[in-house]
Every structure is written in C-alpha cells, then in structure tokens.
N, CA, C and O atoms as a GROMACS GRO file, in nm:
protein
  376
    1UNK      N    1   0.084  -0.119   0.000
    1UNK     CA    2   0.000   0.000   0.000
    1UNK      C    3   0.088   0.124   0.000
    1UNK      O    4   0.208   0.126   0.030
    2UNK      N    5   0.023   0.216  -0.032
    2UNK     CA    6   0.094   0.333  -0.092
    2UNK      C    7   0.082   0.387   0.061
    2UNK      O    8  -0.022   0.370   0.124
    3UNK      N    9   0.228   0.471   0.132
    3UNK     CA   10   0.210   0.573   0.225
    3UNK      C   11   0.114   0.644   0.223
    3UNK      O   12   0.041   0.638   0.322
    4UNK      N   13   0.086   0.714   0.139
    4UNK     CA   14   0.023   0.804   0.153
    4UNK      C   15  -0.177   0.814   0.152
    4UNK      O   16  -0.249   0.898   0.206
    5UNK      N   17  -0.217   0.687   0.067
    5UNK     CA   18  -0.328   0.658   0.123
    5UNK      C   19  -0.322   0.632   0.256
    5UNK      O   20  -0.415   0.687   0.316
    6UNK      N   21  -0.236   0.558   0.338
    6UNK     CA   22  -0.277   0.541   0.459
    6UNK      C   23  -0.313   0.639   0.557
    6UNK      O   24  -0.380   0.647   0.660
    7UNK      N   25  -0.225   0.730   0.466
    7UNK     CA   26  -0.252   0.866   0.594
    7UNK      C   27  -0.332   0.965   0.594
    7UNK      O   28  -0.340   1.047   0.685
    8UNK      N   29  -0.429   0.967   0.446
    8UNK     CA   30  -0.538   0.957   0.422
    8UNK      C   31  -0.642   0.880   0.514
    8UNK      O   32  -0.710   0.932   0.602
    9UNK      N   33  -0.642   0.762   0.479
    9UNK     CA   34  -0.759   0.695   0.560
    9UNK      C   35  -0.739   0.737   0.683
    9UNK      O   36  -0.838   0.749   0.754
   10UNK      N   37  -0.612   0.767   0.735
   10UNK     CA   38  -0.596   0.799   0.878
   10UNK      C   39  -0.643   0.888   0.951
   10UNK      O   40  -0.688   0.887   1.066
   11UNK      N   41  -0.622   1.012   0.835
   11UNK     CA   42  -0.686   1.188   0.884
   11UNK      C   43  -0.864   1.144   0.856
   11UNK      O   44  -0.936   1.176   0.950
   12UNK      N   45  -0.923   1.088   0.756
   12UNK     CA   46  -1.051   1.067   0.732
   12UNK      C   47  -1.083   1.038   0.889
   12UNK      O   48  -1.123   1.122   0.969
   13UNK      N   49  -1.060   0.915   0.916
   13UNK     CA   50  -1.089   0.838   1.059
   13UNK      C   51  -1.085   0.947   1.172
   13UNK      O   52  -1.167   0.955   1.263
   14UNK      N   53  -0.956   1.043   1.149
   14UNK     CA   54  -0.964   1.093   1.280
   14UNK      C   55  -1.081   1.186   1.265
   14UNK      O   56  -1.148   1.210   1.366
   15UNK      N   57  -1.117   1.249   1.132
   15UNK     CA   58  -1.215   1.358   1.126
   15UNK      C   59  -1.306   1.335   1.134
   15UNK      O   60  -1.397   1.416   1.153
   16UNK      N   61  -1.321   1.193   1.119
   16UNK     CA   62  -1.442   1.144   1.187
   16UNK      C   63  -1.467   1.165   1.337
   16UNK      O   64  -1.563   1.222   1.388
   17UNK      N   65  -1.351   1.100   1.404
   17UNK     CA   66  -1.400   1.112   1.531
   17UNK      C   67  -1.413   1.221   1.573
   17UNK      O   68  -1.512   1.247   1.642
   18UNK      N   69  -1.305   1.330   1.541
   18UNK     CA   70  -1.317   1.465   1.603
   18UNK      C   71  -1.466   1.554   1.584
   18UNK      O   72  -1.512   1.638   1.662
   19UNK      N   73  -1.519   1.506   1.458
   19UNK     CA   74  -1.653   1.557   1.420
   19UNK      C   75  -1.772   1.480   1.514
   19UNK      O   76  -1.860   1.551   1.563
   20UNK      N   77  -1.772   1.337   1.537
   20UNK     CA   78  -1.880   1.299   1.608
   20UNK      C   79  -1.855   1.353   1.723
   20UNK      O   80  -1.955   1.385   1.787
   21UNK      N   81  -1.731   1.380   1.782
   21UNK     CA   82  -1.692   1.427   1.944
   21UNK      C   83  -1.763   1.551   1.911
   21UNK      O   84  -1.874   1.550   1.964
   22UNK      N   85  -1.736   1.672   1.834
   22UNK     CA   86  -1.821   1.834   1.844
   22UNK      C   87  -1.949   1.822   1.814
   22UNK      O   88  -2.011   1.906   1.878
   23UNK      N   89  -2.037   1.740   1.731
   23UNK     CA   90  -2.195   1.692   1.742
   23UNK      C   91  -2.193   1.716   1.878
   23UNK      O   92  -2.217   1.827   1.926
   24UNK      N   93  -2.154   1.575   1.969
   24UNK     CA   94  -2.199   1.522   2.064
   24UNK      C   95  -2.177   1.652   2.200
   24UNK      O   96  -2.243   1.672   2.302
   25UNK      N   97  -2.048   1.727   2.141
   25UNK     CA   98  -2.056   1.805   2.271
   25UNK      C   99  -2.137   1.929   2.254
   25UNK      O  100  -2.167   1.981   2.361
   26UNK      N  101  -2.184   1.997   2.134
   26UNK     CA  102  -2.267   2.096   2.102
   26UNK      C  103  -2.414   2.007   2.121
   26UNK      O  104  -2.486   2.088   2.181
   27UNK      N  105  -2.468   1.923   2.106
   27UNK     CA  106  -2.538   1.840   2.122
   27UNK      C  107  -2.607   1.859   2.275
   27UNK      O  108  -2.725   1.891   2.291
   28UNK      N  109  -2.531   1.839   2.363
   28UNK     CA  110  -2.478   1.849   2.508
   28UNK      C  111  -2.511   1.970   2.490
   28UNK      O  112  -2.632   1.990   2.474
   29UNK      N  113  -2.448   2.051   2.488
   29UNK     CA  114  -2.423   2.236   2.506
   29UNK      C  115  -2.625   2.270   2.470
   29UNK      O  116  -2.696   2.338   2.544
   30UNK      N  117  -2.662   2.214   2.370
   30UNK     CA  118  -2.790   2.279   2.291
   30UNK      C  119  -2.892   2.242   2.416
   30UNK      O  120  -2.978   2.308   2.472
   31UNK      N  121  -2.838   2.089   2.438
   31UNK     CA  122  -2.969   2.033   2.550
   31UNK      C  123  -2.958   2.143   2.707
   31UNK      O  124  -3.045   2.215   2.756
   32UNK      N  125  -2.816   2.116   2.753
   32UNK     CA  126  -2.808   2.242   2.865
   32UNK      C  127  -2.880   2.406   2.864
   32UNK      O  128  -2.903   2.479   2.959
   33UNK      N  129  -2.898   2.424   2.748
   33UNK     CA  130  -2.959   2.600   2.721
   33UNK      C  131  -3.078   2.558   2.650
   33UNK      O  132  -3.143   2.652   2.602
   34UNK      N  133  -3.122   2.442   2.631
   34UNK     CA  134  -3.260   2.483   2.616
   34UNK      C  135  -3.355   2.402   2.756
   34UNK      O  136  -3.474   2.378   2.777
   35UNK      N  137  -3.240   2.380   2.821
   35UNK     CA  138  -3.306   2.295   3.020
   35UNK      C  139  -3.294   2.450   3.063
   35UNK      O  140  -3.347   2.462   3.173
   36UNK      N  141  -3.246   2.562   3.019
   36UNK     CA  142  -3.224   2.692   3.053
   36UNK      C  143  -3.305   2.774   3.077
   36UNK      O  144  -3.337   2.839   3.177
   37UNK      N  145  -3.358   2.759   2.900
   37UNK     CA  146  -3.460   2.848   2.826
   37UNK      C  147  -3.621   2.784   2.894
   37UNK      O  148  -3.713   2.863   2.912
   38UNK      N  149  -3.637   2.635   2.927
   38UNK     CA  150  -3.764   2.559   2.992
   38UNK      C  151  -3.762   2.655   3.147
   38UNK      O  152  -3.846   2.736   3.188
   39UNK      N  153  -3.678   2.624   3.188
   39UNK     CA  154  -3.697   2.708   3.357
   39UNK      C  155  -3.689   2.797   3.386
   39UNK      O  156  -3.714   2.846   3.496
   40UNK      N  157  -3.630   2.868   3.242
   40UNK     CA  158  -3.703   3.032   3.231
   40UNK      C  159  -3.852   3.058   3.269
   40UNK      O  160  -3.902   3.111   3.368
   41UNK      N  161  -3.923   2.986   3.119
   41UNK     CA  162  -4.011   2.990   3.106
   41UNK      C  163  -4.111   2.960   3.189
   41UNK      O  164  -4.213   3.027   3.200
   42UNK      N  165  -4.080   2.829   3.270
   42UNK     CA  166  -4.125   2.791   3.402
   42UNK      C  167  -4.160   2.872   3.485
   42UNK      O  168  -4.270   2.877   3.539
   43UNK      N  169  -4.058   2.950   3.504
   43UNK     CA  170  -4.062   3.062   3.638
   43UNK      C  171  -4.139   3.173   3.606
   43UNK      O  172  -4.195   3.235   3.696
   44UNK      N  173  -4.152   3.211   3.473
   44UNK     CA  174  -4.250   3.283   3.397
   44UNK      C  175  -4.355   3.284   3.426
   44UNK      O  176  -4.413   3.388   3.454
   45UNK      N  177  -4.412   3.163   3.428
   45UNK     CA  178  -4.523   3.099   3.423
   45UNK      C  179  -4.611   3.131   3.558
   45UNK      O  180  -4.721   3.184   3.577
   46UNK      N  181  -4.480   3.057   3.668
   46UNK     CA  182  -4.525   3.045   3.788
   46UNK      C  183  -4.555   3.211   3.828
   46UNK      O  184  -4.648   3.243   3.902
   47UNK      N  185  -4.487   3.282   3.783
   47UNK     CA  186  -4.537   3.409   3.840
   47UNK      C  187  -4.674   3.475   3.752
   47UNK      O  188  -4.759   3.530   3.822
   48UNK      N  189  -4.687   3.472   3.669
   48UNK     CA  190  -4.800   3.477   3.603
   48UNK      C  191  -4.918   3.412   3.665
   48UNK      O  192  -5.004   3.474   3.728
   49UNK      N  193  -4.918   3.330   3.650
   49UNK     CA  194  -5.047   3.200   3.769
   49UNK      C  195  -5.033   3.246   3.892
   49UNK      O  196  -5.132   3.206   3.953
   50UNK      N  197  -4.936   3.332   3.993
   50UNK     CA  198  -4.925   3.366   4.076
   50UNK      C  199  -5.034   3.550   4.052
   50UNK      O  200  -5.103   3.596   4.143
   51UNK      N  201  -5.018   3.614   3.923
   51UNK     CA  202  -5.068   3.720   3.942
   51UNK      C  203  -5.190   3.684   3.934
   51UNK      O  204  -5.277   3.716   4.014
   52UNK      N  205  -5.205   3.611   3.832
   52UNK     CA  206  -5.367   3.570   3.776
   52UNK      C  207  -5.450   3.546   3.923
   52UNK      O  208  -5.559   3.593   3.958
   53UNK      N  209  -5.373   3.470   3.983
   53UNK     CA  210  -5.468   3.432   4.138
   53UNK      C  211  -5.489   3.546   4.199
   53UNK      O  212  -5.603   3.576   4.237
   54UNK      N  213  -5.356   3.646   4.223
   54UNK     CA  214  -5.407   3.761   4.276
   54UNK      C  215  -5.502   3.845   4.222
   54UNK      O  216  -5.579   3.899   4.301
   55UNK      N  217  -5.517   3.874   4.058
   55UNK     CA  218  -5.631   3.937   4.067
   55UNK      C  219  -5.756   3.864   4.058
   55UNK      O  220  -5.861   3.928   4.063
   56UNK      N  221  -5.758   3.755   4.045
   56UNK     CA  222  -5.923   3.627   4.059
   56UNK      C  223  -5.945   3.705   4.224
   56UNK      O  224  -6.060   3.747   4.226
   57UNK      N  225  -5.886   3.731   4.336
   57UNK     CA  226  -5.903   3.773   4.460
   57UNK      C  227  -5.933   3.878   4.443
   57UNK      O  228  -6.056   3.886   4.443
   58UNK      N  229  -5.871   4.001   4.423
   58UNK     CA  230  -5.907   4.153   4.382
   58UNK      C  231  -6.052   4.164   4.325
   58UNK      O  232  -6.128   4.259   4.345
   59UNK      N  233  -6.080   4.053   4.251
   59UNK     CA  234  -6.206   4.113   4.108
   59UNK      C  235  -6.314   4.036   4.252
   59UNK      O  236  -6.426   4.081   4.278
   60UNK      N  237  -6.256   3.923   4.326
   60UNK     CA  238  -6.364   3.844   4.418
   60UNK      C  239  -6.424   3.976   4.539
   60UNK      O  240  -6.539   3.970   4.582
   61UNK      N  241  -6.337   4.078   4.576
   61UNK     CA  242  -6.362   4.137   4.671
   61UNK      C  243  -6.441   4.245   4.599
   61UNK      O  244  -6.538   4.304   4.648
   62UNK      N  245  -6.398   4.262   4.498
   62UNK     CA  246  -6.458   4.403   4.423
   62UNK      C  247  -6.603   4.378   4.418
   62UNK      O  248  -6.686   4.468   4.411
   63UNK      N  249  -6.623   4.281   4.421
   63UNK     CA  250  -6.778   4.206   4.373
   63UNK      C  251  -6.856   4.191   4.490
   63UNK      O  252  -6.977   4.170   4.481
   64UNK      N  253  -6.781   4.203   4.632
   64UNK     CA  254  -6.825   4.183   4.737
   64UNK      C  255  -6.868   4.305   4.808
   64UNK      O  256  -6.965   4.314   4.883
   65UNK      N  257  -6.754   4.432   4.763
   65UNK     CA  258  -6.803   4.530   4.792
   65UNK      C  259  -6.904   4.600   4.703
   65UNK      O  260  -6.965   4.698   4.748
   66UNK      N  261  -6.923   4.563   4.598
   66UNK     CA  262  -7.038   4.655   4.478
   66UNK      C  263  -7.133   4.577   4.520
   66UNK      O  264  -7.227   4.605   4.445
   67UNK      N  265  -7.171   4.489   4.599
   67UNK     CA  266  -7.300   4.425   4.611
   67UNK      C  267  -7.318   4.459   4.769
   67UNK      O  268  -7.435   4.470   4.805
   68UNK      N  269  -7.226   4.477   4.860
   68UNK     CA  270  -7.248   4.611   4.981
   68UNK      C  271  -7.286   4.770   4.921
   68UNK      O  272  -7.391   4.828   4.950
   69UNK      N  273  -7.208   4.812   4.857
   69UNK     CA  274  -7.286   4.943   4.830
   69UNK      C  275  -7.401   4.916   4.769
   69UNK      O  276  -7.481   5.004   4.802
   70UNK      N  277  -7.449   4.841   4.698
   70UNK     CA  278  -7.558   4.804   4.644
   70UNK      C  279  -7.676   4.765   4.731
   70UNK      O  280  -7.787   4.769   4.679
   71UNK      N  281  -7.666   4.732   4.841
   71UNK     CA  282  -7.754   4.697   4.945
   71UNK      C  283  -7.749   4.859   4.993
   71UNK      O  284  -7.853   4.912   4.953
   72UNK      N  285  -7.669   4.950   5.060
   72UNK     CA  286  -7.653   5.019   5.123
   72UNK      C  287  -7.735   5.146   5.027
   72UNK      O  288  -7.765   5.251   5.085
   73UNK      N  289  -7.764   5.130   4.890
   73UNK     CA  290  -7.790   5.223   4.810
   73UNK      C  291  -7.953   5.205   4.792
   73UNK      O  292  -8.022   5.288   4.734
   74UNK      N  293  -8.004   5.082   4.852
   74UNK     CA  294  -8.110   5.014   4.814
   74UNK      C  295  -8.177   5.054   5.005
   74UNK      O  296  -8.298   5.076   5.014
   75UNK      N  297  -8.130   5.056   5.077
   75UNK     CA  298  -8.141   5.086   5.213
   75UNK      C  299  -8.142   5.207   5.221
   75UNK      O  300  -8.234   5.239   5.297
   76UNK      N  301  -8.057   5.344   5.162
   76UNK     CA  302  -8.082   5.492   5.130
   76UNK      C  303  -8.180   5.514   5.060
   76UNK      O  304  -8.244   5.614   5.092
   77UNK      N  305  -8.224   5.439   4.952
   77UNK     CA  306  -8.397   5.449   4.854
   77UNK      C  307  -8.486   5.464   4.939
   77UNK      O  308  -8.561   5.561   4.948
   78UNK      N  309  -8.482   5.323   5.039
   78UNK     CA  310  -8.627   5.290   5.071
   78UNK      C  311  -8.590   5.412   5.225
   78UNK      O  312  -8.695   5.409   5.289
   79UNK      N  313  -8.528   5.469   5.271
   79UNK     CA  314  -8.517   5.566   5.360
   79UNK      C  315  -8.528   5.671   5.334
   79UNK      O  316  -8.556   5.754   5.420
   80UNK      N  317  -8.514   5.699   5.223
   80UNK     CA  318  -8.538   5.889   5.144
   80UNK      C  319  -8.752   5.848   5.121
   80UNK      O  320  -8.849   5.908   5.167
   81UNK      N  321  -8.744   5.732   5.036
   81UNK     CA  322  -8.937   5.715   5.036
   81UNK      C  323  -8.977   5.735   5.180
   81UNK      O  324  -9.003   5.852   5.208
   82UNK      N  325  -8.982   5.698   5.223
   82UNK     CA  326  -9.019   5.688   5.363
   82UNK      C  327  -9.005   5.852   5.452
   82UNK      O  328  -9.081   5.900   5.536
   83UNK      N  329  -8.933   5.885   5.418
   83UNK     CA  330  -8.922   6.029   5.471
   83UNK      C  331  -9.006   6.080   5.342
   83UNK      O  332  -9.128   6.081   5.353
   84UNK      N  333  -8.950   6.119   5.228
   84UNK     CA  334  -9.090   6.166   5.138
   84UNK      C  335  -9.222   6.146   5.195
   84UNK      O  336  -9.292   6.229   5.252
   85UNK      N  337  -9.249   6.016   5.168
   85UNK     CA  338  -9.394   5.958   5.252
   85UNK      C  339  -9.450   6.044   5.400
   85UNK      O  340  -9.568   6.075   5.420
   86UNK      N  341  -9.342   6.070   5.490
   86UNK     CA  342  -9.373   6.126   5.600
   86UNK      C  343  -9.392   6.274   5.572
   86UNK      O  344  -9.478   6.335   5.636
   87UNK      N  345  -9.304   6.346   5.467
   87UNK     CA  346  -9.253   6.484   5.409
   87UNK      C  347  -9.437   6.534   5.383
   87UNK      O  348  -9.489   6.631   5.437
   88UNK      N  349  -9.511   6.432   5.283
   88UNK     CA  350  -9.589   6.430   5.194
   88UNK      C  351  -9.713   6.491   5.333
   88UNK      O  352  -9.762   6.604   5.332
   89UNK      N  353  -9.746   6.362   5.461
   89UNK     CA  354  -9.798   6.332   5.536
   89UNK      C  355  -9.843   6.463   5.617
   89UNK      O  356  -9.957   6.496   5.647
   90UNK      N  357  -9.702   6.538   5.648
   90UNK     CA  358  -9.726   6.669   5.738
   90UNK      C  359  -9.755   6.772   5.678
   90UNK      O  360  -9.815   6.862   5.735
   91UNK      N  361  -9.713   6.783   5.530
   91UNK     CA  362  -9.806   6.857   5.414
   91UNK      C  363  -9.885   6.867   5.441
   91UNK      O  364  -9.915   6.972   5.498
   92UNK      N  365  -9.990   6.755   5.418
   92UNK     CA  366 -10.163   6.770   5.382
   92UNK      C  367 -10.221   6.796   5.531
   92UNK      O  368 -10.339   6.828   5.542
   93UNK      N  369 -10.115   6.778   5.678
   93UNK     CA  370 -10.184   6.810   5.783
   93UNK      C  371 -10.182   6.985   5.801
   93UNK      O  372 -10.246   7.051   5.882
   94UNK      N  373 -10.118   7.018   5.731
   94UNK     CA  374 -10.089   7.152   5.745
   94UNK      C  375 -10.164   7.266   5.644
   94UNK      O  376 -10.138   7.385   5.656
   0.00000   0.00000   0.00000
C-alpha cells in the first residue's frame, strides 16, 4: 500500500471522530440551554399563575363590595321614600 493513502484513511478516521466528538458536545451544550430556556419559562409561568390568582381575589372582593354598596344604596332608597312619605304626610296636615 501506498504511504500516503494510509494517511489519508488515517486523517478521514480521525475527522471522523473529532466531528462525532463536536456533534456530541454541542449536542450536550444545545440540551443544557434549552433545560435553561424551559426554567425560564417555568418561572415565567409560575409568576404569572401567581398574578392571575391575585387578581381572581381583587375582582372576588370588588364584587363583594359593589354588592355592599348596592344593598346600602337600596337601604338609602327605601329611607329617602319613607321620609318623602312622611314629608308628603305633614303637608296635607298643614
């Protein structure tokens, strides 16, 4: 065999390996930053679902108080009639 094929097949072989070795370690590298980019997003998340709950609470109280003033506005009605009614009453005695 000729020298120089051999050292051919030789550099082929090694460029082989040296090439499956940088796949495998960029490979590696891609999976580490996108386990990165997931628990980013994760934590994203969790705070988001964390606001969302806070305002599901905010909009729960808001609803609690517009249906207190709403009683309280409905309790000032029938208290202004009622004085009218009485207003009306000492009128016609007079």
């Amino acid at each position: 065999m000729d020298f120089g094929i051999v050292i051919s097949v030789l550099s082929l072989i090694v460029a082989a390996v040296v090439g499956f070795t940088n796949v495998k370690r960029n490979q590696s590298a891609d999976n580490r930053q996108a386990a990165a980019e997931m628990t980013t997003v994760i934590v994203k998340l969790e705070a988001i679902n964390t606001s969302v709950t806070e305002i599901k609470a905010d909009v729960r109280n808001q609803r609690a108080d517009m249906q207190e003033l709403r009683d309280k506005v409905i309790t000032v009605e029938q208290s202004c009639k009622a004085a009218h009614h009485r207003i009306d009453l000492i009128e016609r005695k007079e």
